[in-house]
C-alpha positions as CSV (number, residue, x, y, z in Angstrom):
1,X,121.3,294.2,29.5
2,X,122.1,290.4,30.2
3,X,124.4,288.9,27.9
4,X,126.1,285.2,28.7
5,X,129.1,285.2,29.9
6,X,130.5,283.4,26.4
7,X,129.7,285.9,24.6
8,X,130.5,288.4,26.5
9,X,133.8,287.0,26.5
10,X,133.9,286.3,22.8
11,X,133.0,290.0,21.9
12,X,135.8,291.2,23.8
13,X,138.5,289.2,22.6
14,X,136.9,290.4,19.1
15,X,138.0,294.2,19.9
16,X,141.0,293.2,22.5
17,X,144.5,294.3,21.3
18,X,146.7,290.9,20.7
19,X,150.0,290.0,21.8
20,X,150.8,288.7,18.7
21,X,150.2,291.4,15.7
22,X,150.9,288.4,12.7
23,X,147.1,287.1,14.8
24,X,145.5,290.1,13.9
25,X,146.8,290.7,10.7
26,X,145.5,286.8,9.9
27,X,141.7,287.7,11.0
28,X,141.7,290.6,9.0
29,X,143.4,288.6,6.0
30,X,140.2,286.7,6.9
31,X,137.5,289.2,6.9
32,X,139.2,290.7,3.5
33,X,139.3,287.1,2.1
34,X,135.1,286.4,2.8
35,X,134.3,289.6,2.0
36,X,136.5,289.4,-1.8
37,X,134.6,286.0,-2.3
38,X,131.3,287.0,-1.6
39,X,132.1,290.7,-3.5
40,X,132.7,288.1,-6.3
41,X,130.4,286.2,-6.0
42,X,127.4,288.5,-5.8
43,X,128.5,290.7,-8.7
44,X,129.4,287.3,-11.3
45,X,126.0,285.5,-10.6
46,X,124.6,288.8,-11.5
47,X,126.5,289.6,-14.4
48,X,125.5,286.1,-15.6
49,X,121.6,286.8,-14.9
50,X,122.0,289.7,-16.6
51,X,123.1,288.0,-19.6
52,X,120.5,285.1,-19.3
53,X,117.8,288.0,-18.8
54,X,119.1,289.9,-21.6
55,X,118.9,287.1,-24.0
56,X,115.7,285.5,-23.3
57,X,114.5,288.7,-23.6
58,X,115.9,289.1,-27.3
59,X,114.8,285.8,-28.5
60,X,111.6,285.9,-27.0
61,X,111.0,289.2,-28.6
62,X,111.4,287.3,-31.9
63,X,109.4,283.6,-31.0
64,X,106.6,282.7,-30.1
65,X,105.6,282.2,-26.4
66,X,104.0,278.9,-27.5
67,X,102.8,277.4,-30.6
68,X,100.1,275.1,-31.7
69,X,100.7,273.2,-34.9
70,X,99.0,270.8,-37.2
71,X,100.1,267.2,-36.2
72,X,102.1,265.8,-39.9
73,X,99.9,268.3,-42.0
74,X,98.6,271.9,-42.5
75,X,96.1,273.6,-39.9
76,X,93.3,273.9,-41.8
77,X,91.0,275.9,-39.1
78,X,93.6,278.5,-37.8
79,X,91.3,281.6,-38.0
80,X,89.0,279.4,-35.1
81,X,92.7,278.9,-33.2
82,X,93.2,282.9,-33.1
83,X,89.3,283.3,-31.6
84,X,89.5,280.6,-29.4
85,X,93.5,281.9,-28.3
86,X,92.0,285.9,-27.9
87,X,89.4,284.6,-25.6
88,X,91.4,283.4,-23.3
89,X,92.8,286.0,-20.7
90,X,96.2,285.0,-20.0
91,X,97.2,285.4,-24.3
92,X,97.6,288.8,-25.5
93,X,98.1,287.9,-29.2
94,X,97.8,285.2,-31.4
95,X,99.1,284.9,-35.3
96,X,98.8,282.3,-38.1
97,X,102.5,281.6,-39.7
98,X,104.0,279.1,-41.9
99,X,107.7,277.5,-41.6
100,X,109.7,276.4,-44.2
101,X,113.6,275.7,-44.4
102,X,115.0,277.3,-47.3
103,X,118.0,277.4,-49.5
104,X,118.2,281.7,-50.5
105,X,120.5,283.0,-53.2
106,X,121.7,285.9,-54.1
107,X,125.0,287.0,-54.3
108,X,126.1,284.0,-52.5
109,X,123.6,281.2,-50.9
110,X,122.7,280.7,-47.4
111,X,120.5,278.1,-45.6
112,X,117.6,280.3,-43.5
113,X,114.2,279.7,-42.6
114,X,111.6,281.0,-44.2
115,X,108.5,282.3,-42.6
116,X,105.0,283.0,-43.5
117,X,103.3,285.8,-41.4
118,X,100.1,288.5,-41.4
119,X,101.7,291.6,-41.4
120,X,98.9,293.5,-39.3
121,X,98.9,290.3,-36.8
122,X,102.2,289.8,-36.4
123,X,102.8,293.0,-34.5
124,X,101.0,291.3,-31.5
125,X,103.3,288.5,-31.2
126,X,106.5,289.7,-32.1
127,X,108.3,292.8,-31.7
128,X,109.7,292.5,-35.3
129,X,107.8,295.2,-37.1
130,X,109.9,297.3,-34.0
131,X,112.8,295.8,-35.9
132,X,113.0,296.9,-38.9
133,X,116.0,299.1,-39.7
134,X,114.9,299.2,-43.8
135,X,111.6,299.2,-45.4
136,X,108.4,297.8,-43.4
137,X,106.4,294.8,-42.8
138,X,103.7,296.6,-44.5
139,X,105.4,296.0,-47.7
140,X,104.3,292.4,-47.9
141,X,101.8,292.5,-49.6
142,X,100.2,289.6,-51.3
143,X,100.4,288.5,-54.5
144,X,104.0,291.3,-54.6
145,X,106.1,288.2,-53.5
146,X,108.7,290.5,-51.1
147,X,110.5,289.2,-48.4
148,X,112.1,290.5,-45.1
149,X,115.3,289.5,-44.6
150,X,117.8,289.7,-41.4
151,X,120.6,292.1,-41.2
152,X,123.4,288.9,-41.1
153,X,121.4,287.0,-43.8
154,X,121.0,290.0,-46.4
155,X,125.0,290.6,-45.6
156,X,125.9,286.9,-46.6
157,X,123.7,287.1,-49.0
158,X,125.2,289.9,-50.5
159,X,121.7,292.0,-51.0
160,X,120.4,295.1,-50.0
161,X,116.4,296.5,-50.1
162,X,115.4,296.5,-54.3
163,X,117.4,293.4,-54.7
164,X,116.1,289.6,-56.1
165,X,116.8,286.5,-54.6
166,X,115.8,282.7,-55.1
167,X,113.9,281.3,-52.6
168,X,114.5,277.4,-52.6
169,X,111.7,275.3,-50.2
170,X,112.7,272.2,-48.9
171,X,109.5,270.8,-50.2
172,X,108.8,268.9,-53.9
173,X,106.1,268.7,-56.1
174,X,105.4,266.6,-59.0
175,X,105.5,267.4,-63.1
176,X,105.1,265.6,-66.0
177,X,108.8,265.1,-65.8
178,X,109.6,264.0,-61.9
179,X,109.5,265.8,-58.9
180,X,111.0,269.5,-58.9
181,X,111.7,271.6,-55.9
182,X,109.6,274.5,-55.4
183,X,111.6,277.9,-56.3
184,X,110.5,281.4,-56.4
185,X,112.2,284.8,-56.4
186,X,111.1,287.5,-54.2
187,X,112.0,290.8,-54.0
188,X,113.5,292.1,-50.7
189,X,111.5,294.8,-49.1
190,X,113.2,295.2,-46.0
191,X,116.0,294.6,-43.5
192,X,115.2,294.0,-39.6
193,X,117.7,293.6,-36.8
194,X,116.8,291.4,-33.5
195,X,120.4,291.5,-32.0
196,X,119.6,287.7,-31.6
197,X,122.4,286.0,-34.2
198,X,120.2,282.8,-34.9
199,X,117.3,285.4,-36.3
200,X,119.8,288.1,-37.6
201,X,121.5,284.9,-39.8
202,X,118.6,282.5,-40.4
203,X,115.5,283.7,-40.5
204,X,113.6,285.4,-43.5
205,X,109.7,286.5,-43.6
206,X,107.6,287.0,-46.5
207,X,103.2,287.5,-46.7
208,X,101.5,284.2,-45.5
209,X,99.5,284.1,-48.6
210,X,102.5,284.4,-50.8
211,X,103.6,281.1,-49.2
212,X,100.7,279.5,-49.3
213,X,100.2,280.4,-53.2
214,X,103.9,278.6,-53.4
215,X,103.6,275.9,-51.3
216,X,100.1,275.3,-52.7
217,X,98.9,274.6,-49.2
218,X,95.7,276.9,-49.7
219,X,94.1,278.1,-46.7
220,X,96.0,275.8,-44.4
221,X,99.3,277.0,-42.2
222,X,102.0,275.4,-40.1
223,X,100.0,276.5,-36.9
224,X,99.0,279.5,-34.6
225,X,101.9,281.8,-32.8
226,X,101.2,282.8,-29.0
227,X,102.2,285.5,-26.6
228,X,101.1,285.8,-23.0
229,X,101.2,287.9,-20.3
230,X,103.0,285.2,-18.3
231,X,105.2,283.3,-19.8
232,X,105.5,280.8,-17.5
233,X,101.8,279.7,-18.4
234,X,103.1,278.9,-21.7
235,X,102.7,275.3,-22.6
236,X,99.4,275.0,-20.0
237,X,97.6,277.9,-22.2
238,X,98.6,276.1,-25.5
239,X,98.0,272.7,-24.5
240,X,94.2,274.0,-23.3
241,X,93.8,275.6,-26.8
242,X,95.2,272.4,-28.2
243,X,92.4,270.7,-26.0
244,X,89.5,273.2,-27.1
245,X,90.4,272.5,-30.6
246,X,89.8,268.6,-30.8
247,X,92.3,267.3,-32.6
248,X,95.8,266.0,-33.1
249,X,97.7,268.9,-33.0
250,X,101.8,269.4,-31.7
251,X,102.0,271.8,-28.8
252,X,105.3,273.3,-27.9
253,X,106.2,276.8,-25.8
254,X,109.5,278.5,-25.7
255,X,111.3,276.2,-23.1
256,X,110.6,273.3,-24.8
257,X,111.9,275.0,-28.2
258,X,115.0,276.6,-26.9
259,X,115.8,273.9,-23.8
260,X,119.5,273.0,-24.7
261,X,120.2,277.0,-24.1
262,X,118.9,277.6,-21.1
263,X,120.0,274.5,-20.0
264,X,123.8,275.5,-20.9
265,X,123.4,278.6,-19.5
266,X,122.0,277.5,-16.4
267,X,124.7,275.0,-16.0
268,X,127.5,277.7,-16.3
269,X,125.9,279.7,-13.7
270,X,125.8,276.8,-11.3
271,X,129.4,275.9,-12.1
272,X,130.6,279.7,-11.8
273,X,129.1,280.0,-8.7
274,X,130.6,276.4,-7.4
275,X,133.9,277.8,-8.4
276,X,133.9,281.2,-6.8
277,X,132.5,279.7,-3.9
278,X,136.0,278.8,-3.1
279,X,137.4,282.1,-2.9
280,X,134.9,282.2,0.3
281,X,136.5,278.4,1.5
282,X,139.9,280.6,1.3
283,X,138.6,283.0,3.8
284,X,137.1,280.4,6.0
285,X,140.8,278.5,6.1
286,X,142.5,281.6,7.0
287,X,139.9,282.2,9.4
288,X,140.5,278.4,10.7
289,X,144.1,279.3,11.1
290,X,143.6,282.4,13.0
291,X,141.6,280.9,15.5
292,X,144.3,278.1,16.0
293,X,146.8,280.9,17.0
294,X,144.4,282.9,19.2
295,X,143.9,279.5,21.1
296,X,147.4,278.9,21.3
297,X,148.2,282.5,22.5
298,X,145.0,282.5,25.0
299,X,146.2,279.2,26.7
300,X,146.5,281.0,29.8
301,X,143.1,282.7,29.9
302,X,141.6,279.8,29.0
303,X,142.8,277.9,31.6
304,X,142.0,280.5,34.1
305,X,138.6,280.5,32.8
306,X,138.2,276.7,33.5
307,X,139.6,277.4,36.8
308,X,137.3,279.7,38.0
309,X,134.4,277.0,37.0
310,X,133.8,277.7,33.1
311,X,133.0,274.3,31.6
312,X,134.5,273.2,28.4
313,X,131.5,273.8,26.3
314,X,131.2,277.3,27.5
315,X,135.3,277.6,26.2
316,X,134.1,276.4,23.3
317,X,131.0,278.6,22.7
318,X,133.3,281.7,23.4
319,X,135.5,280.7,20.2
320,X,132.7,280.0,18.2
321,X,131.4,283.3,19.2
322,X,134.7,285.1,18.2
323,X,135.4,283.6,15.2
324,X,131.5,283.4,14.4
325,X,131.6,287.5,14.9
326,X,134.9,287.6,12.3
327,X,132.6,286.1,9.2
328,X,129.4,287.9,10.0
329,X,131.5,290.8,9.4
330,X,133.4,289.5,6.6
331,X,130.0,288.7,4.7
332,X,128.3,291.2,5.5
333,X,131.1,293.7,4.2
334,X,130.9,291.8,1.0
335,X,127.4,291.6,0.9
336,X,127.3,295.7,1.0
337,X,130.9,295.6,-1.6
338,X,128.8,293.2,-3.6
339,X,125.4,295.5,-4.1
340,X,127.3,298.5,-4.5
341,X,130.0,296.8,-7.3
342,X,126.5,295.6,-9.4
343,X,125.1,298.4,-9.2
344,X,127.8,300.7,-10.5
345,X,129.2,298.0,-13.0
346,X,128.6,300.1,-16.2
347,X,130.1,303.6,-14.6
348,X,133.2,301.6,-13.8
349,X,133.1,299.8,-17.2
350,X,133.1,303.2,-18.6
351,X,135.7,304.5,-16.2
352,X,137.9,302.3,-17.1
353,X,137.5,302.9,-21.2
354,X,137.5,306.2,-20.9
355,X,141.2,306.0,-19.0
356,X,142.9,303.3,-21.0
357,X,141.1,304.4,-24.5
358,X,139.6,301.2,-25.5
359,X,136.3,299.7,-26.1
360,X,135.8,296.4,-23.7
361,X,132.4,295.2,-25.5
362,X,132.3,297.3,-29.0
363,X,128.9,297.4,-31.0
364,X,130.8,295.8,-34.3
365,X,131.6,292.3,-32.8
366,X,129.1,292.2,-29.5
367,X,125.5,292.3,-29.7
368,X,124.9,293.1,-26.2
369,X,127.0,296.4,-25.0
370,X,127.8,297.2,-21.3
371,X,127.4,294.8,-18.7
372,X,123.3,294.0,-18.0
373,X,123.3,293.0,-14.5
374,X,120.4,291.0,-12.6
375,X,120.6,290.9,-9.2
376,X,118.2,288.6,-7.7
377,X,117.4,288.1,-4.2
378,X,117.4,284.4,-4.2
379,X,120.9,284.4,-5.3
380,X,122.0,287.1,-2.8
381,X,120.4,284.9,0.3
382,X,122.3,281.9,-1.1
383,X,125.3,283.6,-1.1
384,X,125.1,285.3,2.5
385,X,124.0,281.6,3.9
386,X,127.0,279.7,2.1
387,X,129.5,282.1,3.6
388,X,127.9,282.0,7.0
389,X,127.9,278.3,6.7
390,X,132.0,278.4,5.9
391,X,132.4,280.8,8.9
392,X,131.1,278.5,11.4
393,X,132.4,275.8,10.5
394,X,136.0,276.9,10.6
395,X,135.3,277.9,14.5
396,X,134.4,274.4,14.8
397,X,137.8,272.8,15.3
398,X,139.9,275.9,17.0
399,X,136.8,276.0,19.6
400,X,137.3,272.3,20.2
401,X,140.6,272.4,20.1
402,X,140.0,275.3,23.4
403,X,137.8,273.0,24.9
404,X,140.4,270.3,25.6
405,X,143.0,272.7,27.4
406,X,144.0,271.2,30.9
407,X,144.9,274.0,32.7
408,X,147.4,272.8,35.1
409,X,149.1,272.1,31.7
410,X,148.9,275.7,30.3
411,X,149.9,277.0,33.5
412,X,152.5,275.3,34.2
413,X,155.5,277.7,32.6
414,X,153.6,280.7,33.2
């Protein structure tokens, strides 16, 4: 089979034994150095997808894909929202709800919102009723005036199911005397637990009528709760609905509602990965100094090479081919190190509990237990290209550096 005389040469140099062990100790201090940093690399970006995955899948379980809400006061036609919402094809449930902030007090008080749902339609827009580790959603009934509370907020609160507390609305209305805020006790029915802390801590539900009869709001709600089967089509699907509906109405979808998360978390990704890509630049330096020693010790050759009619950019191409050869195999040993580490993440989690008899992520302070890894293939390619990138580029200056031997120079003492 033809293969160019570069790197033909460049291959064999890869598997010839050196003069100088301390050389071939550097490239494999090389290889092991790419292959750590993309090991690393691989296994922290998905460990940190993982996470991001893991959480947007909590809180979206909870909140609404999008919402439509009245613009400054009450939607008046919401049972027209839902029709219009289930006739589209990309929504697979839609729900009326109100939203109030809310002073509760039991035991002790705690700020929490308070929110207004159907109890039959709620199931198709939330995974609440799924929730529920007391009581039912069923329970709120209305005109019974019970409310759900979450497993943090009925802790601070001090309450448990049978329990009263005061609800107070961040919302006056007017006596004979001046304005009052609106209180009412409810009963608690339930307890649910999302494993999201800002539901878990600040959210309580109660029947939509039984807020309406408080808030004396009558048929009217805050707006119409939707989930879609792609929720990426969020705010286009609510801002149509929005459209059909003809009026001033607020749309908003879940990346609009939660953007300074996802934001944070996507910066901390992209800084994480910065950071470890250095571990990779380590490699690539020792593999800069390696080839600088293998040029030094193939001075001869080289200039033998010249003499027999190789021109300075084939001398080049050979030590780009060499050194090229030593990070292919570096990343792609950490590419393989990487995969495997992800994928066994939890065993070796475990592994290492079960040997040292401790609990890395316990169920009493973490919500999230084990390790939920992501590994996605657009991070994997970046990876592979960035260290392939580093390689070459640190055959760049030994190679040149080749390139300029005279050889009546490195022949002279030989």
């Amino acid at each position: 089979m033809f293969k160019p005389v570069p790197v033909a040469i460049g291959l064999r140099y890869l598997r010839a034994k050196r003069r100088n062990g301390f050389i071939s100790f550097i490239s494999l201090a090389s290889i092991a150095g790419i292959a750590l940093g993309v090991t690393a690399l691989i296994t922290t970006l998905a460990v940190m997808s993982g996470f991001q995955k893991e959480i947007r899948t909590r809180m979206l379980g909870m909140a609404a894909h999008a919402t439509v809400s009245g613009y400054g006061e009450p939607l008046q036609e919401w049972q027209r929202a839902v029709r219009l919402a289930l006739a589209d094809p990309r929504v697979a449930g839609a729900a009326p709800y109100i939203e109030k902030e809310a002073l509760i007090s039991g035991a002790s008080n705690q700020p929490a919102m308070v929110r207004g749902i159907d109890p039959v339609q709620e199931a198709t827009v939330s995974v609440l009723p799924a929730k529920m580790v007391q009581g039912s959603l069923q329970q709120l009934q209305p005109g019974r005036f019970n409310i759900v509370l979450g497993k943090e907020l009925a802790l601070w609160l001090g309450v448990s199911v049978g329990d009263d507390v005061i609800v107070t609305l961040a919302d006056f209305r007017s006596t004979p005397v001046g304005g009052v805020q609106t209180m009412k006790r409810f009963r608690v029915s339930g307890i649910f637990e999302a494993g999201y802390n800002d539901f878990d801590k600040g959210l309580a539900v109660v029947n939509l009528q039984d807020l309406q009869r408080v808030l004396r709001m009558g048929e009217g709600v805050t707006g119409v709760r939707l989930k879609l089967h792609d929720m990426d089509q969020a705010f286009d699907v609510a801002r149509a609905l929005a459209q059909k509906l003809a009026g001033p109405y607020r749309v908003s979808d879940w990346t609009q509602d939660n953007a300074n998360l996802f934001r944070a978390l996507k910066m901390e990704k992209t800084v994480m990965g910065i950071l470890l890509s250095l571990l990779v630049a380590m490699g690539a330096f020792n593999l800069v100094s390696s080839q600088v020693m293998l040029v030094t010790d193939k001075q001869a050759d080289i200039a033998i090479l010249r003499t027999l009619g190789m021109t300075p950019r084939q001398v080049m191409q050979v030590f780009m081919v060499q050194g090229s050869l030593i990070g292919l195999i570096g990343t792609v040993t950490g590419l393989v190190g990487g995969i495997a580490l992800t994928l066994n993440l939890n065993r070796i989690l475990q592994a290492i509990e079960r040997v040292f008899g401790v609990q890395l992520l316990p169920e009493d302070v973490y919500y999230i237990t084990g390790l939920p890894t992501d590994m996605q293939a657009q991070d994997v390619t970046v990876i592979v290209l960035v260290a392939l990138t580093m390689a070459f580029l640190a055959t760049l200056y030994p190679a040149w550096r080749a390139a300029r031997t005279a050889p009546a120079e490195a022949l002279r003492y030989e």
